[in-house]
C-alpha positions as CSV (number, residue, x, y, z in Angstrom):
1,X,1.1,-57.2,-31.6
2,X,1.8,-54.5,-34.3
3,X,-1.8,-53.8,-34.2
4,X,-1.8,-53.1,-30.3
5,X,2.0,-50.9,-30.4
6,X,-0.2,-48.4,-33.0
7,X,-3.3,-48.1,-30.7
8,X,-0.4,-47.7,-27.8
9,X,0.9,-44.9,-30.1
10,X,-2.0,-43.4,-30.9
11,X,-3.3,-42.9,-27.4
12,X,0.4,-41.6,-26.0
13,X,-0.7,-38.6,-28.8
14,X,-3.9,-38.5,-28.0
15,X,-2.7,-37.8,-24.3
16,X,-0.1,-35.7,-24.9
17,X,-2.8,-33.3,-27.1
18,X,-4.9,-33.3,-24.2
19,X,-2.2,-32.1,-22.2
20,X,-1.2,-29.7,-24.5
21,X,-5.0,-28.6,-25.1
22,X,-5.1,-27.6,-21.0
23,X,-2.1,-25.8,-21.3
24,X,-3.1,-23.5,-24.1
25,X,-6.4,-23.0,-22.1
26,X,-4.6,-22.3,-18.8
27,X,-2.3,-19.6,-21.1
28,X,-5.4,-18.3,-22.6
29,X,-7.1,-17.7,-19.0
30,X,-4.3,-16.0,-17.7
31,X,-3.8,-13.6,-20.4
32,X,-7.8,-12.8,-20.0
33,X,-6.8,-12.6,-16.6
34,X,-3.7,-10.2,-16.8
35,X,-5.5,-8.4,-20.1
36,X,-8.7,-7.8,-18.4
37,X,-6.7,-6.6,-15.0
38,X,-4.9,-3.7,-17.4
39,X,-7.9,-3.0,-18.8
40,X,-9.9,-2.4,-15.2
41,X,-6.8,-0.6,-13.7
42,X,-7.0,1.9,-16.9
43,X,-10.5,2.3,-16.3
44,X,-10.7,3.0,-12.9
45,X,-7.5,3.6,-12.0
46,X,-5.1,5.2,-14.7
47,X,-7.9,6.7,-16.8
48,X,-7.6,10.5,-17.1
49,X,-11.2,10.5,-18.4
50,X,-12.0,8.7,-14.7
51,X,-10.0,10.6,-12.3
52,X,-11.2,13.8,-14.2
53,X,-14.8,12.9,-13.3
54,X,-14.1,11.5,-9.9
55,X,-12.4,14.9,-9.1
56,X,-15.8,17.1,-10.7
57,X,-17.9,15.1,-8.5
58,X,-16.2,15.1,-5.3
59,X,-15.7,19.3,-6.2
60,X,-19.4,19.7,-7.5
61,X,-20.9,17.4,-3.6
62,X,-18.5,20.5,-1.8
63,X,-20.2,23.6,-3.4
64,X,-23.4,21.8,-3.1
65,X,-22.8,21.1,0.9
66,X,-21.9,25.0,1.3
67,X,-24.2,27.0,-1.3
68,X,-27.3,26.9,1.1
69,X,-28.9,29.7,2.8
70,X,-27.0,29.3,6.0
71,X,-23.6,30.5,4.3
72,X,-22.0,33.2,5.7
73,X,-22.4,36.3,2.9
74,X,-19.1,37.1,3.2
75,X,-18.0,33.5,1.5
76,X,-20.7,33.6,-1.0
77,X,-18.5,35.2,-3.4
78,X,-15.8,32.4,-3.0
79,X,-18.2,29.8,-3.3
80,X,-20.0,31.6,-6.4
81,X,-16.3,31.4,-8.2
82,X,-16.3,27.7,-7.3
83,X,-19.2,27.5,-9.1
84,X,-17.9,29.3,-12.0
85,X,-14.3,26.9,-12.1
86,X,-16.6,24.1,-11.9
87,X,-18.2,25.5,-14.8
88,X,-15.2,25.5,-16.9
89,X,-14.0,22.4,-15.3
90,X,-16.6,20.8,-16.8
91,X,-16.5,22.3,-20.2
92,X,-13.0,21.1,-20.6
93,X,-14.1,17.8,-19.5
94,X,-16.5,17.9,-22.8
95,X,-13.8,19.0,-25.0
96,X,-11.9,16.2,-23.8
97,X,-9.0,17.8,-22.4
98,X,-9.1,15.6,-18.8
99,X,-5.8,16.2,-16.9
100,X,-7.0,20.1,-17.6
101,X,-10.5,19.7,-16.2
102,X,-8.9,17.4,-13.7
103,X,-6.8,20.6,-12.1
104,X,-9.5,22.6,-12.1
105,X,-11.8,20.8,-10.3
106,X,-8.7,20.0,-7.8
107,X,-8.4,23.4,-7.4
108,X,-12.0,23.8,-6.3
109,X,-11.7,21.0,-3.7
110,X,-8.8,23.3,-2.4
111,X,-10.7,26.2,-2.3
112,X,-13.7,25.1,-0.3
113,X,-12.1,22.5,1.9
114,X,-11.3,25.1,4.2
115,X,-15.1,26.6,4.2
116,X,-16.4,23.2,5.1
117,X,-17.0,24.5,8.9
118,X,-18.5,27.8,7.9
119,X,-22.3,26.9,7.4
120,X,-24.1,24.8,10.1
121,X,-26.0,23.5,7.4
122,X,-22.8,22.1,5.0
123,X,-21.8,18.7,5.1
124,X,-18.9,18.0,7.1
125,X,-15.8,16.4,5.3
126,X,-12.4,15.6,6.7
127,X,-8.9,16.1,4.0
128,X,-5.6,13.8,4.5
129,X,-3.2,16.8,3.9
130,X,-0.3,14.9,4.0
131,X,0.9,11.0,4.3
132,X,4.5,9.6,3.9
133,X,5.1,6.0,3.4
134,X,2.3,2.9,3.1
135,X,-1.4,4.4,4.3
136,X,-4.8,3.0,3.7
137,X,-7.9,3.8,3.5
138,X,-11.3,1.6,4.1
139,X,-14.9,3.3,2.9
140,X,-18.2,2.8,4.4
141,X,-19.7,-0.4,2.7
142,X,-16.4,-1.5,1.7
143,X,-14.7,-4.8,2.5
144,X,-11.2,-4.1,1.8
145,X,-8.4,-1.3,2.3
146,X,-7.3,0.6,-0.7
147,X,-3.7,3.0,-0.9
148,X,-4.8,6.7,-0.2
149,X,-3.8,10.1,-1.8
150,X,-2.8,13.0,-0.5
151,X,-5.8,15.5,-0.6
152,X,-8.4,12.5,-0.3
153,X,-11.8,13.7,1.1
154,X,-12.8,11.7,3.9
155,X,-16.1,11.1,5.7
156,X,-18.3,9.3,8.6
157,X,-17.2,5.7,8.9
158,X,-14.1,6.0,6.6
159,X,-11.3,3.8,8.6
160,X,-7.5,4.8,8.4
161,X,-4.7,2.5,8.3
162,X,-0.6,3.1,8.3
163,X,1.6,0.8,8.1
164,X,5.3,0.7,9.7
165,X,7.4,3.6,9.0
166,X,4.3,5.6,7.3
167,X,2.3,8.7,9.0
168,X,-1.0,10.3,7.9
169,X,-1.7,14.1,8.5
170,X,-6.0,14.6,8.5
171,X,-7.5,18.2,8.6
172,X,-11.0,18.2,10.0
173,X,-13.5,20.8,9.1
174,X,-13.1,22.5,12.3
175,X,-9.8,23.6,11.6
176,X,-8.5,21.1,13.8
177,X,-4.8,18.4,12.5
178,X,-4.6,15.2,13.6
179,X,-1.2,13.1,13.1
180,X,-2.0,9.1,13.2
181,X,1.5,7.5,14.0
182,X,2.8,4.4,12.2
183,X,1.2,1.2,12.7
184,X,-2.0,2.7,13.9
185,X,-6.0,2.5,13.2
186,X,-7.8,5.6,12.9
187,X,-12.4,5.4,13.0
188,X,-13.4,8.2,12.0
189,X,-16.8,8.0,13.9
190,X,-18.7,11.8,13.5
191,X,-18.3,15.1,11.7
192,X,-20.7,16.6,12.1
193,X,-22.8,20.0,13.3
194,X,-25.7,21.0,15.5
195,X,-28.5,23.3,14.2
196,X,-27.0,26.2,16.6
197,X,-23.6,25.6,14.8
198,X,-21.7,23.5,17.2
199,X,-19.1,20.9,15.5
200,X,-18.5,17.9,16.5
201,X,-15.5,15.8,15.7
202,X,-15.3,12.0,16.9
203,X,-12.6,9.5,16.2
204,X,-12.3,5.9,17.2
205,X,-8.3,4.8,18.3
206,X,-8.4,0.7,17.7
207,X,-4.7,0.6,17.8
208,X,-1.7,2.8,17.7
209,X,-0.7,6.8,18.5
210,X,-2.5,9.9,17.1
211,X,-1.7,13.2,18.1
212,X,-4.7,15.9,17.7
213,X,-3.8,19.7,17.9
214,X,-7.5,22.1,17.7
215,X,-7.2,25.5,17.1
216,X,-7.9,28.4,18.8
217,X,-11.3,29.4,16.9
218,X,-13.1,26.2,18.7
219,X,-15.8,27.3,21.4
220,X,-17.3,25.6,24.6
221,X,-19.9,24.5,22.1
222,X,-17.9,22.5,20.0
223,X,-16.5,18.9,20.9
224,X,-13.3,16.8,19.9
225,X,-13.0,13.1,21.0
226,X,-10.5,10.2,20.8
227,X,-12.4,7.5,21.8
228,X,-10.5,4.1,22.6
229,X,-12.4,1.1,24.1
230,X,-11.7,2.2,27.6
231,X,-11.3,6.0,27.5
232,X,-12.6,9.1,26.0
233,X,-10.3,12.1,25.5
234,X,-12.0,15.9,25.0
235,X,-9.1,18.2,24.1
236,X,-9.6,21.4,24.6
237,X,-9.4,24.8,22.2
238,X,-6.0,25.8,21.3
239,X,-4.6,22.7,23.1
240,X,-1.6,19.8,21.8
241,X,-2.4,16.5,22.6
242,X,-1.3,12.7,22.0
243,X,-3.4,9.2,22.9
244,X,-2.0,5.9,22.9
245,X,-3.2,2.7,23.0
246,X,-0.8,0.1,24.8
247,X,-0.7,-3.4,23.9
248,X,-1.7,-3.8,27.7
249,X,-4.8,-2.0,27.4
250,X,-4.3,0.5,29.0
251,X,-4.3,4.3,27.6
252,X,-1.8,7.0,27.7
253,X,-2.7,10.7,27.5
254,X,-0.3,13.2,26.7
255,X,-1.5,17.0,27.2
256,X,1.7,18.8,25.8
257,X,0.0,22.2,25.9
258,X,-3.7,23.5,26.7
259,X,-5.7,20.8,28.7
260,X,-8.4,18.1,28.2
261,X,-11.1,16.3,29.8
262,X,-10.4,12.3,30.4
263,X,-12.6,10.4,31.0
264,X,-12.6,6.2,32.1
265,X,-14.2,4.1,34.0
266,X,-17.0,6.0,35.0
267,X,-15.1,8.9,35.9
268,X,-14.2,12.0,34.7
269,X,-11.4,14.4,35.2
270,X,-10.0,17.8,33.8
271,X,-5.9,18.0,33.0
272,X,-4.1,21.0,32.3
273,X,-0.6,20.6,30.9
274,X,0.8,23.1,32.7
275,X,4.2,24.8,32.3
276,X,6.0,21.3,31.1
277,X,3.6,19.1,30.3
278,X,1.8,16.4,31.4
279,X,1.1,12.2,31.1
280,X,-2.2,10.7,32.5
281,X,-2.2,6.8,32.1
282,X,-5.8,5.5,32.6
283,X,-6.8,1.8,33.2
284,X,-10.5,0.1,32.1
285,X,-11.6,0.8,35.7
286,X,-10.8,4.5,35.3
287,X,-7.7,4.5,37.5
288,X,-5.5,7.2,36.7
289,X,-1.4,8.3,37.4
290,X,-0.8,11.6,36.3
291,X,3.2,12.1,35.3
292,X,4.7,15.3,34.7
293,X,6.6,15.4,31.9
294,X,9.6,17.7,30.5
295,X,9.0,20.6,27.6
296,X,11.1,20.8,24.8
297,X,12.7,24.1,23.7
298,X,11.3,26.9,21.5
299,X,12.3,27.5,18.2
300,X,13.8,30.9,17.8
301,X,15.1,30.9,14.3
302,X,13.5,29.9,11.8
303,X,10.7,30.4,13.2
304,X,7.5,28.5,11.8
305,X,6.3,29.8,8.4
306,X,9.4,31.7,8.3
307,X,10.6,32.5,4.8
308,X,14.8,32.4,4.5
309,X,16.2,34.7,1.6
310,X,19.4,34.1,0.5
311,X,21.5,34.4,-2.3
312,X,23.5,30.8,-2.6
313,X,21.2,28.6,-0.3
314,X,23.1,25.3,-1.1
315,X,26.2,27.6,-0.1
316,X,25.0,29.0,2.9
317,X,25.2,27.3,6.8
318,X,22.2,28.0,8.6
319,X,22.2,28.3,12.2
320,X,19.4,27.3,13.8
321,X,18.7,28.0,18.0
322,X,16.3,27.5,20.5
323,X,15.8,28.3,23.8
324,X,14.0,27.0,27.0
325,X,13.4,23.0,27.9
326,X,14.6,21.4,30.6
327,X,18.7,23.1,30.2
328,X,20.1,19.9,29.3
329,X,20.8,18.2,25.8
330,X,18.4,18.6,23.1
331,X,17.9,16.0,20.1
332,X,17.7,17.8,16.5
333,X,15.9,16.6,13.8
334,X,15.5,18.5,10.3
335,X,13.7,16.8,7.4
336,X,12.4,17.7,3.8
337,X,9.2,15.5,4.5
338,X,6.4,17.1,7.0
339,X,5.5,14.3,9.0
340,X,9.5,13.3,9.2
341,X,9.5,10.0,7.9
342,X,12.8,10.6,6.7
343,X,15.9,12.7,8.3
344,X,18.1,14.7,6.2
345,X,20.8,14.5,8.8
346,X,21.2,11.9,11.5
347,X,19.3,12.6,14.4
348,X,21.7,14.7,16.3
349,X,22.3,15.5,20.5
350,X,23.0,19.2,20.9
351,X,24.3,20.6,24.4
352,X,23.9,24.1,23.0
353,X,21.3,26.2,22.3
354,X,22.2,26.2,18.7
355,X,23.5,24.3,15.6
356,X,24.7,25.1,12.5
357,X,24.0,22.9,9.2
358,X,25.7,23.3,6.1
359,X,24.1,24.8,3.2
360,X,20.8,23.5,1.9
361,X,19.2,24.0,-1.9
362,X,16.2,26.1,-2.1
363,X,13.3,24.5,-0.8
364,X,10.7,23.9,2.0
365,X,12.1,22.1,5.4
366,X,10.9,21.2,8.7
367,X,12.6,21.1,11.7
368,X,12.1,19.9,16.0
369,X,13.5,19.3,18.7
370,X,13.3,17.8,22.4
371,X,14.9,17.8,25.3
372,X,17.3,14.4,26.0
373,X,15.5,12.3,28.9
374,X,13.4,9.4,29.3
375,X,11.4,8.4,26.2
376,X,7.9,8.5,28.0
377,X,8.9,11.8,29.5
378,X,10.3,13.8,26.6
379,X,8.6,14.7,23.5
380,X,8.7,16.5,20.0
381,X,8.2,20.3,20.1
382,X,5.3,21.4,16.9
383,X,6.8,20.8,14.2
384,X,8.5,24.1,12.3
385,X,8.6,24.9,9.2
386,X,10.7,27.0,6.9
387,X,11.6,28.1,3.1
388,X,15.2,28.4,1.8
389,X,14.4,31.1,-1.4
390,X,17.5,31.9,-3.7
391,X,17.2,36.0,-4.5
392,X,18.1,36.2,-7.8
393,X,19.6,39.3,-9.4
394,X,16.5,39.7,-12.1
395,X,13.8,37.2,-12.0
396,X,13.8,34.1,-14.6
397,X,10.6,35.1,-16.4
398,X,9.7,38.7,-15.4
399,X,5.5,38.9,-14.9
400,X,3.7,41.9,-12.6
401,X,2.0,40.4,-9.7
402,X,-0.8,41.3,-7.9
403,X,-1.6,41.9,-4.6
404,X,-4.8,43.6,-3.1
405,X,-4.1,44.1,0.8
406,X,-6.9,45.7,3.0
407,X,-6.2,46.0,6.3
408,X,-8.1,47.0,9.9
409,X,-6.4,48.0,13.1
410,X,-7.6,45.4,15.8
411,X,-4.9,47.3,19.0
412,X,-2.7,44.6,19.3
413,X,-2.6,43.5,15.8
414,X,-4.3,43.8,12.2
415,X,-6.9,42.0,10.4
416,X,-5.4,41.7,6.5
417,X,-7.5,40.2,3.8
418,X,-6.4,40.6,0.1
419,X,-5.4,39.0,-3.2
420,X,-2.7,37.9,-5.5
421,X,-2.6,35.7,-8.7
422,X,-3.6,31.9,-8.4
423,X,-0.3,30.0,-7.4
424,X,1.5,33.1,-6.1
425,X,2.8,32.9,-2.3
426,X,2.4,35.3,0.3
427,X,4.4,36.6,3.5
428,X,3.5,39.1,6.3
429,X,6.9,40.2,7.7
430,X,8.8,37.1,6.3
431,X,6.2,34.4,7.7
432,X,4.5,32.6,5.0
433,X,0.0,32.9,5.2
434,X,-2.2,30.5,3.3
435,X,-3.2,31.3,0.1
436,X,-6.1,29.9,-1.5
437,X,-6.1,28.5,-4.9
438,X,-7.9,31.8,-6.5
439,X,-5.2,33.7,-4.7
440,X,-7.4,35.1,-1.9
441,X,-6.0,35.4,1.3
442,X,-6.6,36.4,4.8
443,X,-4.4,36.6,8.4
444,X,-4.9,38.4,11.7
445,X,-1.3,39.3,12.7
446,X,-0.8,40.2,16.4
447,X,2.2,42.3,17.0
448,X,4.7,41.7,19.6
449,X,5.1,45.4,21.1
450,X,3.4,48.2,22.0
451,X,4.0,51.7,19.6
452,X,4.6,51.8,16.1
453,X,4.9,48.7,14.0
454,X,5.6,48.1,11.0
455,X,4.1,45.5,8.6
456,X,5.1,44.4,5.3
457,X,2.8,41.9,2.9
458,X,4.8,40.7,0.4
459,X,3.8,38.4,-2.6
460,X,6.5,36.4,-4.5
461,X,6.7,33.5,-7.5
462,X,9.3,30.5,-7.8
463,X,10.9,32.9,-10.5
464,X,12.0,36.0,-8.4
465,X,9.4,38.2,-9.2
466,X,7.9,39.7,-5.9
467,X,5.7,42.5,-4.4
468,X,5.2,44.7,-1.3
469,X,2.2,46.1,0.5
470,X,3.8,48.3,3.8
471,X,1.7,50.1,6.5
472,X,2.7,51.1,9.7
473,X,0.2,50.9,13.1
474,X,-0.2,51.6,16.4
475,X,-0.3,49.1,18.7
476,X,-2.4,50.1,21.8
477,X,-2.2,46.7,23.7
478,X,0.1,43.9,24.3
């Protein structure tokens, strides 16, 4: 009996050191697990050594794309300075210093992503500008989604994701934006060129709202789709408009300015938006109803681009009016975010043509409005933006800027190209130009009048300092 109890014993510790045994291995395994998982994310993810290289390849495929004989000559200087960052880019890379050779190669990708279009021969790219909230993005080849980053270079085949609440802003190498909506699915299906030079931009709509907006440079040459399973939509140059697909299947068209080609079912029809506006919901079997809709005011101040000087901003209300839209109420909305994921006031209803909010601290806003009306007939006017600059008696750290301004007469406006220091902004009578990141810049300003006007380049830094280029012209035509 005592003989059995001890064997008895001897197995209860034999089991329980079995037990324990799996344990340790089952702690072992998820520390390889969790270890290894760091390790991967530091690699690939976190690694300033890894984003530094991703950042001189994606910048070294652009100059490669546009340095061919096609190029226009007057880019080749910009694209021989790309050439020259990349240079240094990459020599910082071999001394190590990664987050330096990181922002130079970024700067690069900023540079050139607005030459993509330039050369028939280049490679087209598209560039997520801007994204608020949860958006993903799935590559050619790839199985799963992964989170995207603003300034992201996107290509054939790439698929676009948002989630609730979350917006993604795409520039195409055509110059043309394209806003995908929350809970929507974005193909992007062709960018591409013909050998005469003709673009070609092509995205597939498997579920949500996107809103496309092509500018005014586009020719009759050059073609813009949203495709959905049972309709194709051909916006034209300079024109505003929206596609959604229903949960019934059906498609709705929104031209909100210019016009566009629709086509369903076999047929094909041309839609101007006319003075207000206007809906066209199209079924599989290409039936159509075509709604008028109702425009939303103008912005009269600020205008877009407009830059705000004043000299206790957070002090300061700021009136902001509009005109035009249907006369009635207008909902206001003003955000610090672009794609206005977030207000920074309540959505307001307005019965006059104005409102005033309290001061704001210097920064960049946006602002819209609509007219108040049924939701499938009212809708957002562009989106404006605006800077709030404090003036500042001296400036913080006093530097000389530069600016370079060359100008030709055009009759109704002036052609300006010029240059300023890398990260310097620049203004032509208060609205804010593009400025790329080796300070080059270039805008045809139209006047408003006939007879003498007056324009005034000015370039200014975070820290007060500023400069001025002024010229007065003629306008012959309006």
């Amino acid at each position: 009996m005592t003989m059995a109890v001890t064997r008895l014993r001897d197995l209860d510790w034999i089991t329980i050191k079995y037990k324990d045994i799996v344990a340790l291995i089952a702690i072992l395994v998820l520390l390889v697990i969790v270890g290894g998982g760091g390790f991967l994310f530091m690699r690939w993810r976190g690694n300033p050594q890894v984003q530094a290289e991703r950042a001189i390849s994606r910048a070294q495929k652009l100059v490669d794309g546009l340095d061919n004989p096609g190029l226009d000559p007057a880019l080749r200087p910009t694209v021989n300075q790309s050439r020259t960052m990349l240079a240094q880019s990459r020599a910082e890379y071999g001394a190590g210093r990664y987050p330096k050779a990181r922002q130079i190669a970024t700067d690069v990708i900023e540079t050139l992503k607005d030459l993509q279009g330039t050369s028939p021969a280049s490679q087209k790219f598209a560039t997520l500008v801007d994204m608020e909230g949860s958006v993903e993005i799935k590559r050619t080849g790839q199985h799963l989604f992964s989170g995207a980053k603003e300034q992201m270079i996107l290509e054939d085949g790439d698929i676009v994701r948002t989630s609730q609440g979350s917006y993604a802003k795409i520039k195409y190498h055509n110059g043309q934006f394209q806003i995908i909506a929350p809970d929507s699915l974005v193909v992007i299906q062709a960018l591409s060129s013909s050998p005469d030079g003709a673009s070609r931009v092509e995205v597939a709509l498997k579920q949500g709202f996107v809103e496309t907006q092509t500018p005014e440079t586009m020719t009759p040459r050059d073609e813009s789709i949203i495709a959905t399973d049972s309709t194709r939509v051909r916006p034209a140059p300079a024109s505003r408009v929206a596609v959604a697909q229903l949960p019934t299947g059906d498609v709705a068209t929104s031209i909100f300015s210019g016009s566009s080609q629709i086509e369903a079912g076999g047929r094909s029809q041309r839609v101007d938006a006319g003075l207000t506006g206007v809906s066209v919901l199209t079924t599989a079997s290409g039936a159509a109803t075509t709604e008028a809709l109702v425009a939303p005011p103008v912005a009269e101040y600020p205008k877009d681009q407009q830059i705000l000087r004043v000299e206790d901003p957070a002090r300061t209300p700021l009136t902001f009016q509009w005109k035009g839209g249907s006369g009635g109420p207008v909902r206001f909305q003003i955000s610090a975010r672009p794609l206005f994921s977030s207000l920074l006031t309540p959505e307001q209803v307005i019965r006059e043509n104005r409102l005033t909010v309290e001061g704001l601290p210097a920064g960049t806003y946006f602002w819209r409005v609509k007219s108040e009306g049924e939701a499938s007939k009212t809708y957002w006017s562009p989106i404006y933006r605006f800077r709030l600059l404090q003036i500042y008696q001296r400036p913080k750290i006093q530097r000389d800027l530069k600016l370079i301004v060359d100008a030709t007469a055009i009759g109704d406006g002036v052609i300006l190209q010029g240059s300023t220091d890398p990260g310097v902004s620049v203004s032509v009578n208060d609205l804010e130009i593009p400025v790329n990141a080796d300070g080059s810049f270039s805008k045809i300003f139209l006047f408003s009048d006939v007879g003498t006007q007056s324009v005034q380049v000015r370039a200014f830094d975070d820290e007060g300092n500023e400069k001025f280029w002024r010229k007065q012209f003629q306008s012959v035509a309006y």
